[in-house]
C-alpha positions in Angstrom: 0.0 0.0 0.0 2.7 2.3 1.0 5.0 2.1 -2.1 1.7 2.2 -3.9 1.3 6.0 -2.5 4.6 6.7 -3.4 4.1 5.7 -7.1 1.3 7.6 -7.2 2.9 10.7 -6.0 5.6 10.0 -8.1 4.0 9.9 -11.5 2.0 12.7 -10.7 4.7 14.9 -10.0 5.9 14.1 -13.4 2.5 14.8 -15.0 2.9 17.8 -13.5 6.2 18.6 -14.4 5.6 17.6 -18.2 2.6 20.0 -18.1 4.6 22.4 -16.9 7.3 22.3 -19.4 4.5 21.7 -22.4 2.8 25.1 -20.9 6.5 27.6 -21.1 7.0 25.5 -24.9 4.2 26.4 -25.8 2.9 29.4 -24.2 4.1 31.9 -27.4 1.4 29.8 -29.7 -1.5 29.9 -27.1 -3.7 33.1 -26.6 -3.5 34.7 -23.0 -6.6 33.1 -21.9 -5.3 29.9 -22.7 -1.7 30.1 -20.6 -3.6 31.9 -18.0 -5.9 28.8 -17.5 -3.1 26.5 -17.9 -1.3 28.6 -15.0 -4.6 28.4 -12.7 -4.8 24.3 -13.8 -1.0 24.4 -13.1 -1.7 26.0 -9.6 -4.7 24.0 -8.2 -3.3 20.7 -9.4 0.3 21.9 -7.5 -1.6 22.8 -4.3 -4.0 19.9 -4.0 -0.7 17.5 -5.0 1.1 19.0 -2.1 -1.8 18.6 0.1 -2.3 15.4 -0.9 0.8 13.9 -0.3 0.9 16.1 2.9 -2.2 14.2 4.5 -0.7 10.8 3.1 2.3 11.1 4.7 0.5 11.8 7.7 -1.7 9.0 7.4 1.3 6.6 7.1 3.1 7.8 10.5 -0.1 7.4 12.3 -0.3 3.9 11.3 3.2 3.4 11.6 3.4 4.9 15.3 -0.2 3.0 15.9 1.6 -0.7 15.2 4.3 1.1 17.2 3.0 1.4 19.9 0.7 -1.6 19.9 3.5 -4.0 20.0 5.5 -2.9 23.5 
């Protein structure tokens, strides 16, 4: 389960960072509206990755500590 998260995390910091990279290639084609959605899209999928991995971390050292704990 654990290195499952971590996969996950993984590749979508990679999406992101390909999107990112497509979005400053690109950005000279597109009309402002365009790169200016793009930038919002960048932002909220940025934030609610970092939160994400944030509470999942979390998540894991509670469990971790829980078992922990359990055992003595």
């Amino acid at each position: 389960m654990i290195p499952l998260f971590y996969a996950l995390i993984f590749i979508a910091h990679l999406f992101l960072l390909y999107w990112m990279l497509y979005v400053l290639k690109y950005a000279g084609l597109m009309n402002f509206m365009s790169v200016m959605l793009h930038f919002i899209g960048l932002a909220i999928f940025g934030s609610g990755l970092i939160i994400t991995s944030a509470l999942g971390i979390k998540h894991i050292q509670k469990s971790e500590w829980k078992k922990k704990n359990i055992k003595k």
